[in-house]
TORTI-431909 format. One record per residue: residue number from 1; x, y, z of N, C-alpha, C, CB in turn. Coordinates in Angstrom, 3 decimals, padded with zeros to 6 digits. Atoms other than C-alpha are relative to their C-alpha. Glycine has a CB too. Layout:
BEGIN
<atom NUM; <X; Y; Z>; <X; Y; Z>; <X; Y; Z>; <X; Y; Z>>
...
//
This chain:
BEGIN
<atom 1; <-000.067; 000.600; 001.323>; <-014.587; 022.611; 008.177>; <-001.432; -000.296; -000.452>; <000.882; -001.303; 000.005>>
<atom 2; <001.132; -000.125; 000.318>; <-017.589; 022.651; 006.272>; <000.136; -001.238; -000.695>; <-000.436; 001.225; -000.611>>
<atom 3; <000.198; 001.354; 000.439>; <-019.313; 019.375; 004.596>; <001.078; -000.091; -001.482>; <-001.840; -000.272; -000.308>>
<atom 4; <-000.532; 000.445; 001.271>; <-017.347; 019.909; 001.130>; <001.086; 000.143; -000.107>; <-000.419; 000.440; -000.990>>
<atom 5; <-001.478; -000.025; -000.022>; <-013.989; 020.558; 002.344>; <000.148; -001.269; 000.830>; <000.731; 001.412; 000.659>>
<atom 6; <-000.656; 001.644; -000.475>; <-014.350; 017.262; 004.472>; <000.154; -000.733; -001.119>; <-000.987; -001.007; 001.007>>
<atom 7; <-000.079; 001.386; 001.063>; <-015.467; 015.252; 001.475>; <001.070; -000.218; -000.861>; <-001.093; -000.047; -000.992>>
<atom 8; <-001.036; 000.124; 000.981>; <-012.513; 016.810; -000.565>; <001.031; -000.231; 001.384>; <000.263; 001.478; -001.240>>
<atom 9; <-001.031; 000.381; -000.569>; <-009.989; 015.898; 002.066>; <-000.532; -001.579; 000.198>; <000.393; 000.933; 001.283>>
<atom 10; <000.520; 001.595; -000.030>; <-011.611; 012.446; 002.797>; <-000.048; -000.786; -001.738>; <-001.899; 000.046; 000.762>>
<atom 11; <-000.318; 000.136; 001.618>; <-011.214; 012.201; -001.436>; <001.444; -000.041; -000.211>; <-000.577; 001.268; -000.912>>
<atom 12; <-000.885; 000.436; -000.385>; <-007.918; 013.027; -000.689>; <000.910; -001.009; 000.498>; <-000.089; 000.351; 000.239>>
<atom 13; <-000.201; 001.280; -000.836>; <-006.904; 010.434; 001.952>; <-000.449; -001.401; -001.020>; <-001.085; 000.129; 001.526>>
<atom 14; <000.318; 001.138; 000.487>; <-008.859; 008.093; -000.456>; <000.780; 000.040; -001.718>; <-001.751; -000.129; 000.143>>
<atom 15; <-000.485; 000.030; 001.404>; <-006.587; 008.801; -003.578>; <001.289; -000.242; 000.125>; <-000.222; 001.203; -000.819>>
<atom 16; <-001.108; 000.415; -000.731>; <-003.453; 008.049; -001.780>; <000.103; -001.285; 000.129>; <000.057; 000.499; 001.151>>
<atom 17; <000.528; 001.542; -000.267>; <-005.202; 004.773; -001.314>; <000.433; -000.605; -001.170>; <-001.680; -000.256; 000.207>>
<atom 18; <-000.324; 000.580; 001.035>; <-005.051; 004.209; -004.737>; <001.072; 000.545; -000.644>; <-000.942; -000.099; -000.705>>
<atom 19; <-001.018; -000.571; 000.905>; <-002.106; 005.988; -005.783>; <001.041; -000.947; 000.580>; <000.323; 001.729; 000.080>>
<atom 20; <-000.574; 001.317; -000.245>; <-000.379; 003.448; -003.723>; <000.138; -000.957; -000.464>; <-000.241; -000.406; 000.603>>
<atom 21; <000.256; 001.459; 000.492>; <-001.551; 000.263; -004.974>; <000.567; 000.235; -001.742>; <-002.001; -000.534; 000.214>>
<atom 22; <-000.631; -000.300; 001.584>; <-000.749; 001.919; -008.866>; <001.284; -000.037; 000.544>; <-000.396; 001.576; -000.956>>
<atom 23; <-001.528; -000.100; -000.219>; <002.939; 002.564; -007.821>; <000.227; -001.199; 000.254>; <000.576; 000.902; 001.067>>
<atom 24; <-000.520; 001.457; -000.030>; <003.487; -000.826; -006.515>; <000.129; -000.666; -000.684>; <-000.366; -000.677; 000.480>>
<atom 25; <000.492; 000.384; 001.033>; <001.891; -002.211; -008.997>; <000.258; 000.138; -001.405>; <-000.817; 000.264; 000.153>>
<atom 26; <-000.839; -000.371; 001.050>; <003.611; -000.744; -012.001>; <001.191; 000.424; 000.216>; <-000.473; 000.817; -000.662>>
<atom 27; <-001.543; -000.089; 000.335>; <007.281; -000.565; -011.240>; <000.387; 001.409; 000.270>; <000.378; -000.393; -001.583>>
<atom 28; <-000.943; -001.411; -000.710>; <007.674; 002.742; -009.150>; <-000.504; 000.080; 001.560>; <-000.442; 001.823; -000.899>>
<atom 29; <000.661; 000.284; -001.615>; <007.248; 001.198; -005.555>; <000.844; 000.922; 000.884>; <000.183; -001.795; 000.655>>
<atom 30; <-001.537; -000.649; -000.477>; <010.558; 003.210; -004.616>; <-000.999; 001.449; 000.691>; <001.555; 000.483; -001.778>>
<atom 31; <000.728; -001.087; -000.097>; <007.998; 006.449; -005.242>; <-000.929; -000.094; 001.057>; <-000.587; 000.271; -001.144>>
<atom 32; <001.051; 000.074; -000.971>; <005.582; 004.790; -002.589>; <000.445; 001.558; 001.368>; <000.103; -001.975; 000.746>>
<atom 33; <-000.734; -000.880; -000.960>; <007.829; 006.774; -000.365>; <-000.078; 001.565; 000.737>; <000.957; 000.014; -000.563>>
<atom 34; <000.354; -001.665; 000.250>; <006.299; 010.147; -001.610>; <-001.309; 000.564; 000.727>; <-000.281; 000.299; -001.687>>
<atom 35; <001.073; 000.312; -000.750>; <003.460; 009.408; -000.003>; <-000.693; 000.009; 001.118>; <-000.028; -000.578; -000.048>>
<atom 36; <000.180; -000.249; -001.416>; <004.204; 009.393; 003.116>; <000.413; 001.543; 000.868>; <000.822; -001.124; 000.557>>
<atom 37; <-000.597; -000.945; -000.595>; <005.565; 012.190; 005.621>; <001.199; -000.292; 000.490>; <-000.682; 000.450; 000.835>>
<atom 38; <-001.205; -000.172; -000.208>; <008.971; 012.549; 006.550>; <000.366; -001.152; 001.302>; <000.215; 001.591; 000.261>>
<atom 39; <-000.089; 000.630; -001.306>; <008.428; 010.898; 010.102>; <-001.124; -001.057; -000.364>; <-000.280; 001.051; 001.406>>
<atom 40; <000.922; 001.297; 000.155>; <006.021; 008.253; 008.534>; <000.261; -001.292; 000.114>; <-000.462; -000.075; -001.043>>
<atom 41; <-000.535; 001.223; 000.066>; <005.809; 004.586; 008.991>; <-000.739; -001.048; -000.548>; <000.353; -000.328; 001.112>>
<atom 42; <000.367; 000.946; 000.934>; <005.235; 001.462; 007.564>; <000.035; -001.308; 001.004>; <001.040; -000.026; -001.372>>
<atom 43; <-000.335; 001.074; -001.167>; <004.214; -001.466; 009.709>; <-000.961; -001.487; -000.961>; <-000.903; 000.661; 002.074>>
<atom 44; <000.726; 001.642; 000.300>; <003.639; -005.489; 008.034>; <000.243; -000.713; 000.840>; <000.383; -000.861; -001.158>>
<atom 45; <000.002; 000.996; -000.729>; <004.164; -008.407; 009.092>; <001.493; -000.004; 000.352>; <-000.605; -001.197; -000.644>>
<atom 46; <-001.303; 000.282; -000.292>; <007.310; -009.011; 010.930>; <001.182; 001.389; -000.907>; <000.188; -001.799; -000.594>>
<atom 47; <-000.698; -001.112; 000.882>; <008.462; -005.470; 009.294>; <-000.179; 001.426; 000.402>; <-000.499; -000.068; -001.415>>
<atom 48; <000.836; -001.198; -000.901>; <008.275; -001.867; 010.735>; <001.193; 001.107; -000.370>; <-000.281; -000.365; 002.083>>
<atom 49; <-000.862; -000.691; 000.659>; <010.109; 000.784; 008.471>; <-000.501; 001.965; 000.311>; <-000.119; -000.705; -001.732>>
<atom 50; <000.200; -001.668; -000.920>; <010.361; 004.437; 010.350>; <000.614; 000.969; -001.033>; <001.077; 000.214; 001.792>>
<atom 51; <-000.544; -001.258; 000.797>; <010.778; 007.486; 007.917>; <-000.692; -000.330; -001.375>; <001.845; 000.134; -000.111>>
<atom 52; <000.635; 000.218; 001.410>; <009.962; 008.167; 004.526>; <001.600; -000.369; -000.910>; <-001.038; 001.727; -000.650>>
<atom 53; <-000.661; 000.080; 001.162>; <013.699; 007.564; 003.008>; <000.377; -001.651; 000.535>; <001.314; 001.308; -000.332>>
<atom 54; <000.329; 001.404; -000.500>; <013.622; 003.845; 005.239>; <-000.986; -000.231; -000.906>; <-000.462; -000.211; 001.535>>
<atom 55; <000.796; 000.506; 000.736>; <010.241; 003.511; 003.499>; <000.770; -000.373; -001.441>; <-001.133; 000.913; -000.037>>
<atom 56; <-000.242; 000.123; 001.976>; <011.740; 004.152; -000.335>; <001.222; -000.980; 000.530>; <000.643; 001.942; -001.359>>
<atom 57; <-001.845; 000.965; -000.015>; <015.644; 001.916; 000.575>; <-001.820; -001.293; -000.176>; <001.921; -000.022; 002.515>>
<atom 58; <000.488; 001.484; 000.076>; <012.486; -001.092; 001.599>; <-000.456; -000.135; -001.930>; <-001.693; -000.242; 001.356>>
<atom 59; <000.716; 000.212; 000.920>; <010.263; -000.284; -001.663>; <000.950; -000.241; -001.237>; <-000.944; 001.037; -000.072>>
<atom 60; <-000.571; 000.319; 001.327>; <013.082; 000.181; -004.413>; <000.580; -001.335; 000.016>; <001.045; 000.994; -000.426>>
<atom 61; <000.328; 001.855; 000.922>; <013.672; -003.603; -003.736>; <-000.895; -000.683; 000.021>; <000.688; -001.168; 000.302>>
<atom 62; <001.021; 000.505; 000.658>; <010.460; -004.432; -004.446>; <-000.178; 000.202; -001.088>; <-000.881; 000.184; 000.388>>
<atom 63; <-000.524; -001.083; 000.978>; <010.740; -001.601; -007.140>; <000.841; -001.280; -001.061>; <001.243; 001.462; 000.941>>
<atom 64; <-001.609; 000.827; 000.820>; <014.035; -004.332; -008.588>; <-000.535; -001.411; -000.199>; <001.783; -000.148; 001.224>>
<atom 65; <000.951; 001.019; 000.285>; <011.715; -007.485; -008.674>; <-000.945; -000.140; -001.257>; <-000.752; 000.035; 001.002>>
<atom 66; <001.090; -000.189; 001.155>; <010.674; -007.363; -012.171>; <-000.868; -001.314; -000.346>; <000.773; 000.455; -001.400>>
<atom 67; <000.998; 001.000; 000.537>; <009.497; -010.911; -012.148>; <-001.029; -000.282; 000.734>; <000.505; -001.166; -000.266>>
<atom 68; <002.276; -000.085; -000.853>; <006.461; -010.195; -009.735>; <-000.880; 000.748; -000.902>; <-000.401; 001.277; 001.920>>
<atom 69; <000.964; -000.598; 001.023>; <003.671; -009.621; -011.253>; <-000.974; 000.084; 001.344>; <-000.540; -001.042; -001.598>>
<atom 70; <001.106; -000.617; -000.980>; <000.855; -008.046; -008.520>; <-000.648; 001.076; -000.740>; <000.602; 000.615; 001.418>>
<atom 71; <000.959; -000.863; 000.476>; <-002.087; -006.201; -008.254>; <-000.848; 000.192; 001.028>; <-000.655; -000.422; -001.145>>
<atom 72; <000.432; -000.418; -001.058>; <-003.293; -004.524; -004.969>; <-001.425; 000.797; -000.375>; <001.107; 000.779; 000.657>>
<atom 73; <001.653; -000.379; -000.060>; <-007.259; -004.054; -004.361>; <-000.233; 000.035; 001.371>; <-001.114; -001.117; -000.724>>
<atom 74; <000.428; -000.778; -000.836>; <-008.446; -001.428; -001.992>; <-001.362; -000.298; -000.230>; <000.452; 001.324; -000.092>>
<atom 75; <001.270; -000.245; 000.032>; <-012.127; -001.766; -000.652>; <-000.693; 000.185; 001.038>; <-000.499; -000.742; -000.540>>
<atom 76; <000.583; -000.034; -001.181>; <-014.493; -001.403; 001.880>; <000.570; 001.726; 000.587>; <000.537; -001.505; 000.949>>
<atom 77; <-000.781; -000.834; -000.802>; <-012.772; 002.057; 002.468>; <-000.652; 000.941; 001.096>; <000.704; 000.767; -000.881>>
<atom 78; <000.765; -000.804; -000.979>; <-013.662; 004.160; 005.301>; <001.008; 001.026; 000.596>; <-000.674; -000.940; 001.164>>
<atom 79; <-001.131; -000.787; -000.021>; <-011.831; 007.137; 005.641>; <-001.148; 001.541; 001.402>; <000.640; 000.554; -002.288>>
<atom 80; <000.752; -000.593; -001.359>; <-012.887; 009.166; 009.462>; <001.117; 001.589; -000.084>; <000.255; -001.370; 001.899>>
<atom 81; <-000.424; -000.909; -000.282>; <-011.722; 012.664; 009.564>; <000.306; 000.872; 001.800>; <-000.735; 000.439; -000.867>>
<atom 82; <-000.053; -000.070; -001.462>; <-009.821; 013.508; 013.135>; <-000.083; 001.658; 000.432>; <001.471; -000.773; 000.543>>
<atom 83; <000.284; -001.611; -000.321>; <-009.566; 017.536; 012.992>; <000.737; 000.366; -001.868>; <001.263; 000.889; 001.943>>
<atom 84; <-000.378; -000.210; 000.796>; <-008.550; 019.569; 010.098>; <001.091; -000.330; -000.836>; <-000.120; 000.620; 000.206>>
<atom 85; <-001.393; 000.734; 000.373>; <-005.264; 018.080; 009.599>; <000.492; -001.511; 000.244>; <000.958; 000.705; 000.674>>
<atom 86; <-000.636; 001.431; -000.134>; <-005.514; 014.318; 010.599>; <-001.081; -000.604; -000.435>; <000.535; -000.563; 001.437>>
<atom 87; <001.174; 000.827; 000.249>; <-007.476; 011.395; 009.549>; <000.593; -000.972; -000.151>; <-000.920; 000.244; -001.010>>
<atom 88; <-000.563; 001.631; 000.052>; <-007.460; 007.540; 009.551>; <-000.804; -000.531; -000.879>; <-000.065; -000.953; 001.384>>
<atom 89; <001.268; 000.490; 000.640>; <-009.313; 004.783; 007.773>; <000.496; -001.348; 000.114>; <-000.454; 000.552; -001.562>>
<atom 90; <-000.030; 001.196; -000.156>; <-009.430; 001.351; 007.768>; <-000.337; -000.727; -001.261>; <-000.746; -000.279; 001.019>>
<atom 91; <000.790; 000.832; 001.187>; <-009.975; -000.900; 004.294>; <000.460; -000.869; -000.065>; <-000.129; 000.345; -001.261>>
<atom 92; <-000.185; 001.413; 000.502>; <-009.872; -004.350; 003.017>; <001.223; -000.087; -000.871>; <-001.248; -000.493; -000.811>>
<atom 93; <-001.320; 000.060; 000.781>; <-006.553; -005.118; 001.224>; <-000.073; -001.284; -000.486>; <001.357; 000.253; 000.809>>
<atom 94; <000.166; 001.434; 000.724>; <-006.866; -008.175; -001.569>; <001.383; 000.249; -000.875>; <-001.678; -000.281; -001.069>>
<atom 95; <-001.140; 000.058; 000.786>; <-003.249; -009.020; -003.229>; <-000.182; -001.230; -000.597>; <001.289; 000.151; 000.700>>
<atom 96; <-000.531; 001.294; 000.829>; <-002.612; -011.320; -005.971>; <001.102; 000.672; -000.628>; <-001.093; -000.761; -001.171>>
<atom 97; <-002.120; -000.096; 000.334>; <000.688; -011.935; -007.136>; <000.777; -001.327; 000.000>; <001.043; 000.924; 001.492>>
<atom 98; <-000.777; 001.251; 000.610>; <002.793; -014.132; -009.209>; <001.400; 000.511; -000.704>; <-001.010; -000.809; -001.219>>
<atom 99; <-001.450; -000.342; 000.550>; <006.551; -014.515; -009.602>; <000.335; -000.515; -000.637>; <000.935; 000.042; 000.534>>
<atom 100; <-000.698; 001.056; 001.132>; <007.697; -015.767; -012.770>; <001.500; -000.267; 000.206>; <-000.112; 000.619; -001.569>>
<atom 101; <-001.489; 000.803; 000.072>; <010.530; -017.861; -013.321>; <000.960; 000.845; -000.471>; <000.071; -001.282; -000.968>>
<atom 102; <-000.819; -000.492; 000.324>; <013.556; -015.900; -013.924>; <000.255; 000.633; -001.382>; <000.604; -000.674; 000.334>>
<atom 103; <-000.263; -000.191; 001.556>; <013.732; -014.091; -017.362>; <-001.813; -000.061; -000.986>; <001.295; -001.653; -000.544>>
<atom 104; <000.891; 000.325; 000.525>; <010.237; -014.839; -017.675>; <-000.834; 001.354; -000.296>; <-000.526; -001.018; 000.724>>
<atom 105; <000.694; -001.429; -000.037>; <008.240; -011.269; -018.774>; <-001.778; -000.695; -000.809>; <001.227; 001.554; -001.302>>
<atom 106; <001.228; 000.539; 000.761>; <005.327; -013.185; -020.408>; <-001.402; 000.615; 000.700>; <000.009; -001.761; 000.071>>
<atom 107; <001.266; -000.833; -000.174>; <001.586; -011.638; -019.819>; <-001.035; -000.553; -000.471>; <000.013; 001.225; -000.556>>
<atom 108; <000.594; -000.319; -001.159>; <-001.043; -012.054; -018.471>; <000.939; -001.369; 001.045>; <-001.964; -000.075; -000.207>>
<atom 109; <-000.802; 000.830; -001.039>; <000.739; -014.025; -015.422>; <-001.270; -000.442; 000.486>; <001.109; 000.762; 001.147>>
<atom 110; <001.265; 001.344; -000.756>; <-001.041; -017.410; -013.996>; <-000.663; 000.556; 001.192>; <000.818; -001.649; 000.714>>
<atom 111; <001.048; -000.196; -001.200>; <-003.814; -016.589; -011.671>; <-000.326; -001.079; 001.250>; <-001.317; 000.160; -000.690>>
<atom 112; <000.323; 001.427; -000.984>; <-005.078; -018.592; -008.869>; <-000.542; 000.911; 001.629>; <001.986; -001.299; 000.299>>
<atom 113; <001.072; -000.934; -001.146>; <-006.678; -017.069; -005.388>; <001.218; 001.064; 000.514>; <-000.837; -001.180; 001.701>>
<atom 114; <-000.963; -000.974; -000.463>; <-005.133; -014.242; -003.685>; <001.115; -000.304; 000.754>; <-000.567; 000.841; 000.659>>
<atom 115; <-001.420; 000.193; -001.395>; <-001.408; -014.259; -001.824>; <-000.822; 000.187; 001.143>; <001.532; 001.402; 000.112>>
<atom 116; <000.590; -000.864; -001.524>; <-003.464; -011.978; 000.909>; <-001.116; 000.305; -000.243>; <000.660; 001.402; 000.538>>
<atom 117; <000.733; -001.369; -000.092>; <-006.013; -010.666; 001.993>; <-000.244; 000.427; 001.325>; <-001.320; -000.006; -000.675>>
<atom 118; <-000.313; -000.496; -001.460>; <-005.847; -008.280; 005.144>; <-001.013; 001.435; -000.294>; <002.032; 000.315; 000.433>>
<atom 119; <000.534; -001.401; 000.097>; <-006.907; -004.787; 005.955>; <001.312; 001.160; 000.365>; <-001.377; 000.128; 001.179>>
<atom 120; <-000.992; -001.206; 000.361>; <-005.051; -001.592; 005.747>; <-000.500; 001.091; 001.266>; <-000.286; 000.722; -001.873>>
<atom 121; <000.642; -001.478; -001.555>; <-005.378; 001.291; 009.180>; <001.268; 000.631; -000.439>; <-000.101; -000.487; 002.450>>
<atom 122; <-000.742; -001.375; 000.836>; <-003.903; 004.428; 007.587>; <000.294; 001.100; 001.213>; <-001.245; 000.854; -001.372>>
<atom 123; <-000.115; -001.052; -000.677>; <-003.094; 007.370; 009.558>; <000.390; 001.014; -000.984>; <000.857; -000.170; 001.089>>
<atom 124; <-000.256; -000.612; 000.760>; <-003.108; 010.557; 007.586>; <000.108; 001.206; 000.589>; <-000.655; -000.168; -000.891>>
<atom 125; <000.023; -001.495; -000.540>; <-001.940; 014.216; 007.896>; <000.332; 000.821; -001.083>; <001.010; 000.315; 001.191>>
<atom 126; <000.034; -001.607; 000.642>; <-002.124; 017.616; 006.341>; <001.260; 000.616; -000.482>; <-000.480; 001.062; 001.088>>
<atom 127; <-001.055; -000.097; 000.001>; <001.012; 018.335; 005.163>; <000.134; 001.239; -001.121>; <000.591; -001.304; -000.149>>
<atom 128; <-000.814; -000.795; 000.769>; <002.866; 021.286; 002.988>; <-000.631; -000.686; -001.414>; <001.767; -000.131; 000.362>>
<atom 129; <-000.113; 000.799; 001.313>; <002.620; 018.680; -000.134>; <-001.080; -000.262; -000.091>; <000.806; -001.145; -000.177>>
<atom 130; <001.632; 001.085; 000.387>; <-001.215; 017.577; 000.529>; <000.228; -000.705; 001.403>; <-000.003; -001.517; -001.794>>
<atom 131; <000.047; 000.436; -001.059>; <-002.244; 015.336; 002.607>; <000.814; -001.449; -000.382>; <-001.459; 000.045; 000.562>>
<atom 132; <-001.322; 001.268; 000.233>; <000.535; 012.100; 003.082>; <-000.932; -000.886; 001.056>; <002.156; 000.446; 000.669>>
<atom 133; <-000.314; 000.676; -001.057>; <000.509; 009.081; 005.054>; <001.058; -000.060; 000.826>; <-000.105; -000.850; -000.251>>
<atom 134; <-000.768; 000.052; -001.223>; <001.732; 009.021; 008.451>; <000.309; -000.745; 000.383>; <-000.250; 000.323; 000.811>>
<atom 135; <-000.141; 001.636; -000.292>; <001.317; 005.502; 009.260>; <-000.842; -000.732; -001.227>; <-000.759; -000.491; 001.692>>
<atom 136; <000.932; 000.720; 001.206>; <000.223; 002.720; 007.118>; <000.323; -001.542; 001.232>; <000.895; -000.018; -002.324>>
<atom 137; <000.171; 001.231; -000.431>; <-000.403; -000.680; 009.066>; <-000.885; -000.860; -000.578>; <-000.249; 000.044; 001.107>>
<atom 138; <000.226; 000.997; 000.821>; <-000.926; -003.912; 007.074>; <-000.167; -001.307; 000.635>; <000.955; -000.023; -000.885>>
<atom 139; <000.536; 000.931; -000.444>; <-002.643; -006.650; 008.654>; <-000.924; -001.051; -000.409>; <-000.299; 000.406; 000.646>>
<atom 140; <000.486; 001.168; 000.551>; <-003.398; -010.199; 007.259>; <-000.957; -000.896; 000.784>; <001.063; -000.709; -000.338>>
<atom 141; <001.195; 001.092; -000.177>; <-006.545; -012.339; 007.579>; <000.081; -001.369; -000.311>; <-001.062; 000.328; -000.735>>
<atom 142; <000.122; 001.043; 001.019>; <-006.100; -014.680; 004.816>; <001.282; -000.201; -000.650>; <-001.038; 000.324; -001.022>>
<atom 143; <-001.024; 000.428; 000.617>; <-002.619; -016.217; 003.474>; <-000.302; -001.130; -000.989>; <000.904; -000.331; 000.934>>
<atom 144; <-000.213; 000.927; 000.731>; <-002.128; -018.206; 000.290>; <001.093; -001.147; 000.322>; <000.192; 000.599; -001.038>>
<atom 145; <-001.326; 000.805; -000.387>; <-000.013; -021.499; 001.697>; <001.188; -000.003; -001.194>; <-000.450; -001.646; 000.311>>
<atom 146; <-001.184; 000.191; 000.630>; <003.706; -021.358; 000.390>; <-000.580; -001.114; -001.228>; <001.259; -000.566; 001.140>>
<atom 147; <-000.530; 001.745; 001.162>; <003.956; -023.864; -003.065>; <000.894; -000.096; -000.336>; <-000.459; -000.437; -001.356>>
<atom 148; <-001.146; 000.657; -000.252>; <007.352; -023.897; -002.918>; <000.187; -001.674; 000.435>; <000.471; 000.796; 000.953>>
<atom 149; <-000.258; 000.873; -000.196>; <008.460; -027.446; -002.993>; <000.751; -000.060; 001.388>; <000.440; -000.342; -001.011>>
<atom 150; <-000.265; 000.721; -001.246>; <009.389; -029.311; 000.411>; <001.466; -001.071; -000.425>; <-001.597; -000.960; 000.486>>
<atom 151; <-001.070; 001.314; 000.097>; <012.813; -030.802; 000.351>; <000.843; -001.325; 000.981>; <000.978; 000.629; -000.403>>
//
């Protein structure tokens, strides 16, 4: 592989990055699904979703949550090429995100510091379709404490 077919596959891998965080983020999280490979997985916290049609059943109810309002920020990315067909990367993951009150669609939604912030270890492969994610593991640093009232 020569230097400008890495950079366009490492461009690749890094547009996936963000084609992610848009889908979530505008109301076609279901589609995250497309993203991945057939045998791909999805690992958060206390969560670990094997396949790509497991992935879309978790995302279209996130997908059905119209009163979240989020906005996923990729950075720091570092995207390592393993042979012609695999690659990983590791980046910073910053979420904010606010759930309005029931019925509520109002805009711009109240701010305040991030829900999260973690990092993201990708696993990527070469696939028929482009290159997908294989794995996606989501790992938190930083939590916003619950403000849910205490009863």
């Amino acid at each position: 592989m020569d230097q400008l077919e890495q950079l366009i596959a490492e461009r690749d891998c890094e547009r996936l990055l963000t084609e992610y965080c848009r889908r979530v983020d505008f109301g076609e999280a279901a589609a995250i699904a497309d993203l991945f490979t057939e045998d791909g997985t999805w690992e958060g916290v206390e969560l670990l979703l094997t396949g790509r049609e497991a992935i879309r059943e978790w995302f279209t109810k996130r997908q059905n949550l119209e009163r979240r309002v989020s906005r996923h920020i990729n950075t720091n990315i570092a995207v390592t090429l393993l042979s012609e067909t695999e690659a990983e990367s590791v980046c910073y993951l910053v979420n904010y995100r606010h759930d309005r009150e029931e019925g509520d669609t109002s805009l711009p939604a109240a701010g305040d510091i991030p829900k999260f912030v973690g990092e993201c270890r990708d696993g990527f492969r070469l696939t028929d379709e482009g290159w997908r994610f294989s794995s996606r593991k989501v790992e938190l640093a930083f939590i916003r404490p619950s403000r849910r009232k205490q009863s």
